[in-house]
GUZA-29809 format. One line per field, with one value per residue: residue in three letters; chain; z, y, x of N, C-alpha, C in turn. Coordinates in nm, 3 decimals. Last residue first. Layout:
! GUZA-29809
code	ALA | ...
unit	A | ...
nup	Z | ...
nnorth	Y | ...
neast	X | ...
caup	Z | ...
canorth	Y | ...
caeast	X | ...
cup	Z | ...
cnorth	Y | ...
ceast	X | ...
***
This chain:
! GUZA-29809
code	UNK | UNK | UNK | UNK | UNK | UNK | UNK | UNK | UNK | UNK | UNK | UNK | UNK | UNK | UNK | UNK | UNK | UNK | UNK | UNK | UNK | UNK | UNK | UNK | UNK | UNK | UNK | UNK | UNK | UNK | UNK | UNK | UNK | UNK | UNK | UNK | UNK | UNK | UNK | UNK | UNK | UNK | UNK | UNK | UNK | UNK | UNK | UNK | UNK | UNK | UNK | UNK | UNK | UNK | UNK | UNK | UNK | UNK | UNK | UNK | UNK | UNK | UNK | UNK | UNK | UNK | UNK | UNK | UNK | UNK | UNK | UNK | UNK | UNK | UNK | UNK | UNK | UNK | UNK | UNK | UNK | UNK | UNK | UNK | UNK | UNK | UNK | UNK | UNK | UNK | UNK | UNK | UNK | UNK | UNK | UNK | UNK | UNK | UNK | UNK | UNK | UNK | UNK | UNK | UNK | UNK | UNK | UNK | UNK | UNK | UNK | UNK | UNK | UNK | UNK | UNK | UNK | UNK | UNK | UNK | UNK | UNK | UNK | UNK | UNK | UNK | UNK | UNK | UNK | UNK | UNK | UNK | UNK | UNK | UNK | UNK | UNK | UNK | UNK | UNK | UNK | UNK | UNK | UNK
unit	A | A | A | A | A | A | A | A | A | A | A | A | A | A | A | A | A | A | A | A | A | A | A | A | A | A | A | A | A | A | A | A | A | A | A | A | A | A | A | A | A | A | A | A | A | A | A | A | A | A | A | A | A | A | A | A | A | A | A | A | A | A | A | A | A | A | A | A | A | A | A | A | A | A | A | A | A | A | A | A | A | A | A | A | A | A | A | A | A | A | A | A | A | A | A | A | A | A | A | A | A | A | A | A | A | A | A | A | A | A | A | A | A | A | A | A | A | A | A | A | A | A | A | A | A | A | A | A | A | A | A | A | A | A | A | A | A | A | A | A | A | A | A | A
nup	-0.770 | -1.051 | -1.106 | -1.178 | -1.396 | -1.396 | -1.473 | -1.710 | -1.745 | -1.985 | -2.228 | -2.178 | -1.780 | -1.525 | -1.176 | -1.023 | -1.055 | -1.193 | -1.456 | -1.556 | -1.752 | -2.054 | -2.314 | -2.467 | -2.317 | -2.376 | -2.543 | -2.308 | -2.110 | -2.078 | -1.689 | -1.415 | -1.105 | -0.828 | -0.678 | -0.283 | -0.045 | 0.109 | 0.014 | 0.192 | 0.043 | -0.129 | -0.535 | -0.732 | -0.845 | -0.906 | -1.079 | -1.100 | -1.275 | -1.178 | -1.375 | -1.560 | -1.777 | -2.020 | -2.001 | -1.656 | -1.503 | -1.364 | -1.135 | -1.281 | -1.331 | -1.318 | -1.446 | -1.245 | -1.355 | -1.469 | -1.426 | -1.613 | -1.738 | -2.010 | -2.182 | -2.416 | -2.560 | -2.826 | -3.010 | -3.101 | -2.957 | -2.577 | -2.399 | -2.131 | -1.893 | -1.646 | -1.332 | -1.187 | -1.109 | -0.857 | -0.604 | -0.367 | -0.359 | -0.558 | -0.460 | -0.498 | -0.477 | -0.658 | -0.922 | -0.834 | -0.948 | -0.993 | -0.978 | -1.182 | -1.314 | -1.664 | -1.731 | -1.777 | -1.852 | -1.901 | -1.902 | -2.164 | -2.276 | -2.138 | -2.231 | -2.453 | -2.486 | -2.202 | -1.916 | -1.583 | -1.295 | -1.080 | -0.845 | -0.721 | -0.448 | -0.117 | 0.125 | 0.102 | -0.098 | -0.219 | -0.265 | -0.395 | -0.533 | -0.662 | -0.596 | -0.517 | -0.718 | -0.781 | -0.622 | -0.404 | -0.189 | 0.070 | 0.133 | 0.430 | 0.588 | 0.582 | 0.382 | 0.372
nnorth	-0.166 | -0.231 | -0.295 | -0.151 | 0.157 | 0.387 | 0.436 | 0.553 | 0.744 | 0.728 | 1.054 | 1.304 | 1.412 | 1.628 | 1.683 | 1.957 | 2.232 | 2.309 | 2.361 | 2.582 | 2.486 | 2.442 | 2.549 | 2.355 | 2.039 | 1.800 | 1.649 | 1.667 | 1.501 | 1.270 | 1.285 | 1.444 | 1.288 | 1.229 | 1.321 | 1.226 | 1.062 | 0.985 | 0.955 | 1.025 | 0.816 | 0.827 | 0.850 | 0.945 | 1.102 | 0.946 | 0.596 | 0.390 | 0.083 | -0.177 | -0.380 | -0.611 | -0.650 | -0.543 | -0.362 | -0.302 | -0.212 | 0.082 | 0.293 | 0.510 | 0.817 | 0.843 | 0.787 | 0.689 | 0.406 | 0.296 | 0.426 | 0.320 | 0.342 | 0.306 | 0.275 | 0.220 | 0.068 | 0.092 | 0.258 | 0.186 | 0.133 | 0.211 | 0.041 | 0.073 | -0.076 | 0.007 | -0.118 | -0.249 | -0.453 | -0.379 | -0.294 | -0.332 | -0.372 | -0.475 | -0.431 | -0.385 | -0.583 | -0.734 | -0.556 | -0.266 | 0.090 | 0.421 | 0.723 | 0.979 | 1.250 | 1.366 | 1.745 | 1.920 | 1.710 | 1.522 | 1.258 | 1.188 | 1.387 | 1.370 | 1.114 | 1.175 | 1.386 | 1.348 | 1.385 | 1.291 | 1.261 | 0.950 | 0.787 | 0.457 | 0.333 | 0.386 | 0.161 | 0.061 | -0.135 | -0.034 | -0.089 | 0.021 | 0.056 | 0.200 | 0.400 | 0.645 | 0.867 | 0.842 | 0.597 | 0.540 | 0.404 | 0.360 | 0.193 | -0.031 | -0.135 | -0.347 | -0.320 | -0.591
neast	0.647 | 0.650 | 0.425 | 0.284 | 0.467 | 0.643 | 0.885 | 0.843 | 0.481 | 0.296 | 0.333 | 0.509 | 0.472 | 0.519 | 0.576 | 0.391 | 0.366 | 0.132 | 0.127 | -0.161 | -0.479 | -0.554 | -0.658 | -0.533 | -0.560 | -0.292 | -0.067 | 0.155 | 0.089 | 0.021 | 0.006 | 0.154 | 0.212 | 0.064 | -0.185 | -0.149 | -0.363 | -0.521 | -0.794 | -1.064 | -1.376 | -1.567 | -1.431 | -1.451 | -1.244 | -1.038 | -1.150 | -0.923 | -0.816 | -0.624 | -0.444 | -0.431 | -0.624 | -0.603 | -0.768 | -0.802 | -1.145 | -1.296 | -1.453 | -1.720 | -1.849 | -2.253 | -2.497 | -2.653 | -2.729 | -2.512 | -2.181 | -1.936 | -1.571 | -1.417 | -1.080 | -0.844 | -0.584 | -0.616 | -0.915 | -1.160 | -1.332 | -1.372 | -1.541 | -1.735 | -1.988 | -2.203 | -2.344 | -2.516 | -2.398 | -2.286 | -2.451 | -2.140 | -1.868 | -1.575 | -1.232 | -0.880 | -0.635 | -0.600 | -0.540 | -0.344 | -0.468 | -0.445 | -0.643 | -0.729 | -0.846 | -0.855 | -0.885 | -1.105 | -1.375 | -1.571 | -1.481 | -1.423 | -1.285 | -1.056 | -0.981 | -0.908 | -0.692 | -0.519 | -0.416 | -0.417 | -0.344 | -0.247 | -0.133 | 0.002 | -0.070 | -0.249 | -0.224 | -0.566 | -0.824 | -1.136 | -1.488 | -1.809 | -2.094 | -2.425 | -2.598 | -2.503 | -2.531 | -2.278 | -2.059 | -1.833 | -1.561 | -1.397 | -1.061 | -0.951 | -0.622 | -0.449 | -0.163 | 0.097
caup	-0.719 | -1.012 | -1.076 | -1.079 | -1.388 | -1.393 | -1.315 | -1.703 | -1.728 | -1.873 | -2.200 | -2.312 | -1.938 | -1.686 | -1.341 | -1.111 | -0.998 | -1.064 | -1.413 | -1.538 | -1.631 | -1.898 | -2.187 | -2.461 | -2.405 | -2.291 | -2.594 | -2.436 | -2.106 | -2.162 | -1.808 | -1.494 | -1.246 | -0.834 | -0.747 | -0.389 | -0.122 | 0.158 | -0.002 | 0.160 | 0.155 | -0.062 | -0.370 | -0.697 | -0.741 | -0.763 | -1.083 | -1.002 | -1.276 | -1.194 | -1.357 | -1.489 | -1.650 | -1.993 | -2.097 | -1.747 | -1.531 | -1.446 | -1.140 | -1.201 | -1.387 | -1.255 | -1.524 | -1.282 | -1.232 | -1.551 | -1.315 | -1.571 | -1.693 | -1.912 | -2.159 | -2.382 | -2.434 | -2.785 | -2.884 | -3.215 | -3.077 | -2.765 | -2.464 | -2.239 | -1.956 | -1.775 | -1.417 | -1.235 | -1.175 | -0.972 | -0.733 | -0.420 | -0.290 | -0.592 | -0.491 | -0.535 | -0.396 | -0.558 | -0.918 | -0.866 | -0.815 | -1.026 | -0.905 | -1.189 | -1.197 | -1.537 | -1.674 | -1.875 | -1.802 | -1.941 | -1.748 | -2.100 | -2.327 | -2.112 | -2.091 | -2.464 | -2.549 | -2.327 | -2.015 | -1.745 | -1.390 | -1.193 | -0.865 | -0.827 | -0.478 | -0.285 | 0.010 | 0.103 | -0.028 | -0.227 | -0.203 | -0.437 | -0.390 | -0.681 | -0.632 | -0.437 | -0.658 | -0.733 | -0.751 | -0.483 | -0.303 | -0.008 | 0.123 | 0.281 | 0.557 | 0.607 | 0.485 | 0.305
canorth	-0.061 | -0.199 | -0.432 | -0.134 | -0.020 | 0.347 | 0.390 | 0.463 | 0.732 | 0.662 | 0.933 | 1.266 | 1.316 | 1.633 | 1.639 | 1.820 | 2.160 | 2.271 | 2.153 | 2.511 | 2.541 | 2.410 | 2.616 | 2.458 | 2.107 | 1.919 | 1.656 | 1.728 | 1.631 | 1.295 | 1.205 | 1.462 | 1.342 | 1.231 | 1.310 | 1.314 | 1.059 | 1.041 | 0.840 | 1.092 | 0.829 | 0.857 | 0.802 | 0.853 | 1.199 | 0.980 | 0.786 | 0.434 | 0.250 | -0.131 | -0.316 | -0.588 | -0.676 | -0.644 | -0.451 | -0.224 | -0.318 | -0.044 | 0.178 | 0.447 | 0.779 | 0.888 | 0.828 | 0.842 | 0.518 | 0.316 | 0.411 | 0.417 | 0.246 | 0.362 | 0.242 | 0.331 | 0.058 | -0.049 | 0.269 | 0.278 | 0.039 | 0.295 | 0.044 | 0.114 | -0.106 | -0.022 | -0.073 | -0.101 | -0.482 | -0.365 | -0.237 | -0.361 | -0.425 | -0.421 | -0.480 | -0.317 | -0.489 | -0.800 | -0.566 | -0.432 | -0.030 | 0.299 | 0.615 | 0.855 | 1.209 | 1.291 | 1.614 | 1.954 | 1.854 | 1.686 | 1.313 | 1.082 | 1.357 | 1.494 | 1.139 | 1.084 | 1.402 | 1.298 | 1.529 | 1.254 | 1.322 | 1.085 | 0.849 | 0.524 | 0.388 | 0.436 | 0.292 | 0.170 | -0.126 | -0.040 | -0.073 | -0.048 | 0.086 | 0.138 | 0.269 | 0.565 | 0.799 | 1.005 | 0.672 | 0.488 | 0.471 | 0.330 | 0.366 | 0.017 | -0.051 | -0.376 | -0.283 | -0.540
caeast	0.641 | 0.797 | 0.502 | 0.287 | 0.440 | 0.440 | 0.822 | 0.906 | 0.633 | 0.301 | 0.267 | 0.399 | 0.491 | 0.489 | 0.657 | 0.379 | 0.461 | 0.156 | 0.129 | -0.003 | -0.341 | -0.572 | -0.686 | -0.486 | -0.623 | -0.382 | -0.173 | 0.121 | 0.076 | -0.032 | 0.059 | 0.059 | 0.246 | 0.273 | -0.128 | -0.166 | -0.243 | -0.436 | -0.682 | -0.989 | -1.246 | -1.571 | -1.408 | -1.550 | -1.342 | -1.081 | -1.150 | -1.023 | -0.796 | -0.789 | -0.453 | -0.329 | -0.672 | -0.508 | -0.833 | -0.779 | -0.981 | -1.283 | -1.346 | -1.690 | -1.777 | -2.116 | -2.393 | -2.698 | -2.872 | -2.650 | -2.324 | -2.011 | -1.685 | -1.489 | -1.216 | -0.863 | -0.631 | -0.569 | -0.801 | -1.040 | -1.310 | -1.337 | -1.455 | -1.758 | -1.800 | -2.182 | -2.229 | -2.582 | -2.511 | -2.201 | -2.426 | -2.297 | -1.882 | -1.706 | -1.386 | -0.992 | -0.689 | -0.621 | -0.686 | -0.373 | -0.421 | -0.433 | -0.605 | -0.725 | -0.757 | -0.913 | -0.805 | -0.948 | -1.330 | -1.625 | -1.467 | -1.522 | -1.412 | -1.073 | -1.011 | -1.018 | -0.804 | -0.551 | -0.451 | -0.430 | -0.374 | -0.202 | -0.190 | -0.006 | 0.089 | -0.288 | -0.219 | -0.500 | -0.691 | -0.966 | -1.326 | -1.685 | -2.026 | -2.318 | -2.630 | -2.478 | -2.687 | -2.388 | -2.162 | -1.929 | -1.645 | -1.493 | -1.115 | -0.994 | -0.754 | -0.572 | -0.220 | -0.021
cup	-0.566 | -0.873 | -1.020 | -1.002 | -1.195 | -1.350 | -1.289 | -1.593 | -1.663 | -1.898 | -2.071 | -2.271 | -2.060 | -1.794 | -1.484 | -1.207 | -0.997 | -0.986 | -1.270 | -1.487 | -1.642 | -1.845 | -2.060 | -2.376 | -2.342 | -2.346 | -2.487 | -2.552 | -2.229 | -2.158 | -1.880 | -1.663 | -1.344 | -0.973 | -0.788 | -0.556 | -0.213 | 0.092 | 0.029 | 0.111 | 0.076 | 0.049 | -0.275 | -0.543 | -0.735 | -0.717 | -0.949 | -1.023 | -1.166 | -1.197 | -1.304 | -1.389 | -1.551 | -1.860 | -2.092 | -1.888 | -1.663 | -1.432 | -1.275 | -1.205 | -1.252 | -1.308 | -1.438 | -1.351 | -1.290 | -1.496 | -1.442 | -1.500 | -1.622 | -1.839 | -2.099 | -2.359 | -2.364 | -2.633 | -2.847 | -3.132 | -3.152 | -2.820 | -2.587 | -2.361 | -2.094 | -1.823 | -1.558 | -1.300 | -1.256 | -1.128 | -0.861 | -0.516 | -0.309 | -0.397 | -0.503 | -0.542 | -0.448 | -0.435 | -0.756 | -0.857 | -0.876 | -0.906 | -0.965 | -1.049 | -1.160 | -1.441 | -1.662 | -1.850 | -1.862 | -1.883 | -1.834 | -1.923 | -2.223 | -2.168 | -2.048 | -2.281 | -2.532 | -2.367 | -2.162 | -1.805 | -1.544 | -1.254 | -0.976 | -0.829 | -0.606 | -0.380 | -0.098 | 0.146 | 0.024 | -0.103 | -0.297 | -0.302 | -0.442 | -0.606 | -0.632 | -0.464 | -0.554 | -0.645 | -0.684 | -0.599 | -0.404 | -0.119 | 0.037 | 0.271 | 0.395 | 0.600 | 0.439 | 0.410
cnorth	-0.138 | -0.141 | -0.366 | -0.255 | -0.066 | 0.237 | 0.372 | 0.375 | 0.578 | 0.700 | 0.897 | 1.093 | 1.330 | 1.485 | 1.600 | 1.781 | 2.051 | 2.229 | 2.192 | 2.377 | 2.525 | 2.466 | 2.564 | 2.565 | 2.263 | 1.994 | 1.702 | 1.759 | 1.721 | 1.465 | 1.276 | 1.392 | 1.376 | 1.298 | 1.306 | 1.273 | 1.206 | 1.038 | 0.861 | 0.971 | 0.911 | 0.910 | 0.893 | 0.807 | 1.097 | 1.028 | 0.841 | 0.600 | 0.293 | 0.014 | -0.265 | -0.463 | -0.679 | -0.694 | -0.561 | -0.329 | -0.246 | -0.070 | 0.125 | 0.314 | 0.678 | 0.787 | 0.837 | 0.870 | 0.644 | 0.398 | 0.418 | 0.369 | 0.352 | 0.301 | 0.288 | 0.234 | 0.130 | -0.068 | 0.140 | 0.281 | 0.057 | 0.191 | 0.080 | 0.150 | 0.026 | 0.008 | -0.087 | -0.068 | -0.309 | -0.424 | -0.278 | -0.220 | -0.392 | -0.473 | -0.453 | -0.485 | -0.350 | -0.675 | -0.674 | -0.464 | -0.172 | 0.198 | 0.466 | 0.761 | 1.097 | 1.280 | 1.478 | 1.838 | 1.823 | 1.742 | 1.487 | 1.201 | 1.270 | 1.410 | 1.271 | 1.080 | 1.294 | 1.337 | 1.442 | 1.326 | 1.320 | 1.195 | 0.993 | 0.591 | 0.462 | 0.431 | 0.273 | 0.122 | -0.007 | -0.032 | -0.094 | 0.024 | -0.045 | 0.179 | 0.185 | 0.415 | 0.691 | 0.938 | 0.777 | 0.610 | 0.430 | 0.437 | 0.292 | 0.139 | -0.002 | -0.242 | -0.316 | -0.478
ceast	0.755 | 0.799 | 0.632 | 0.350 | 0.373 | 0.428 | 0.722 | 0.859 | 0.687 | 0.458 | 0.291 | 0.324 | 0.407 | 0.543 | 0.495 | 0.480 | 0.468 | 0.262 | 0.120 | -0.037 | -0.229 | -0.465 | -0.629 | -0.525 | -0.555 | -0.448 | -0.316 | 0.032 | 0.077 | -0.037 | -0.023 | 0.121 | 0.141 | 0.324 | 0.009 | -0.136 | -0.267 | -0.314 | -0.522 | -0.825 | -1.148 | -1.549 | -1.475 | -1.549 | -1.453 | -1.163 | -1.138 | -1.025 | -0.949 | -0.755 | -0.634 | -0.360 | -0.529 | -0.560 | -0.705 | -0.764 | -0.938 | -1.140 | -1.372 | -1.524 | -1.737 | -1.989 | -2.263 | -2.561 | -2.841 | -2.743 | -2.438 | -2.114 | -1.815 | -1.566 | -1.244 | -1.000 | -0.769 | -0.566 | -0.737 | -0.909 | -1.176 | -1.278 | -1.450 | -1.575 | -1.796 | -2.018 | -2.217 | -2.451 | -2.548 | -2.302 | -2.362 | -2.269 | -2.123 | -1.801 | -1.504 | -1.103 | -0.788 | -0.667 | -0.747 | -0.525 | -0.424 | -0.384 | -0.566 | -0.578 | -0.785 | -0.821 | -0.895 | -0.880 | -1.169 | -1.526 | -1.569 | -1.512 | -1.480 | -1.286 | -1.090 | -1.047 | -0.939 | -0.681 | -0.479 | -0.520 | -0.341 | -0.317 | -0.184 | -0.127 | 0.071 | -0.135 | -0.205 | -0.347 | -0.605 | -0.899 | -1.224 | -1.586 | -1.927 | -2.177 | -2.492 | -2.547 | -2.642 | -2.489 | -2.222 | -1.989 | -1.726 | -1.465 | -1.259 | -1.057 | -0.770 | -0.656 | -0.397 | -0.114
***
């Protein structure tokens, strides 16, 4: 297990959290409820065990915000200035980390773009990115 961590925090820097590096799961997600909670065509989302992600100040200024209508789907956000921040994931197997919250470059790249089919009809090509309708098979981060 490697000993270096990547910060990141919020606009207003009220709120400051680590992770573990490396980064093994990194995607882009084209779902209609990501696209809504980020304002744009993707989110780009970092997933990690939750033994390696911590809040490290701030986490008082965090608000949870789970869609009622979704069996997974949540957010988490900065109360100071809205910036989209880490949450668990409602199984708590999982912490999703928006990337553009990070401070540190995570020297990784995105590996796929999930939920590709439901993209909003403006967005780009994939990039050369493999493409799923949902989490691909190898998601798990138990398999990693």
């Amino acid at each position: 297990m490697s000993d270096k961590f990547l910060c990141g925090s919020c606009l207003c820097r009220s709120v400051r959290y680590k992770v573990r590096a490396p980064i093994q799961r990194f995607a882009h997600c084209h779902c209609s409820r990501c696209r809504k909670a980020t304002g744009t065509g993707h989110g780009s989302y970092l997933y990690v065990v939750p033994a390696d992600f911590s809040w490290v100040s701030g986490e008082q200024h965090t608000k949870r915000f789970d869609l009622p209508s979704a069996k997974s789907f949540a957010t988490t956000f900065c109360t100071m200035c809205g910036s989209p921040l880490p949450h668990y994931t409602r199984n708590g197997l999982k912490v999703v980390i928006p990337a553009g919250s990070l401070d540190d470059d995570p020297d990784a790249v995105p590996q796929v773009r999930i939920f590709w089919e439901s993209r909003a009809k403006w967005e780009g090509s994939a990039d050369g990115l493999p493409t799923c309708a949902e989490f691909p098979e190898w998601w798990r981060l138990d398999a990693v």
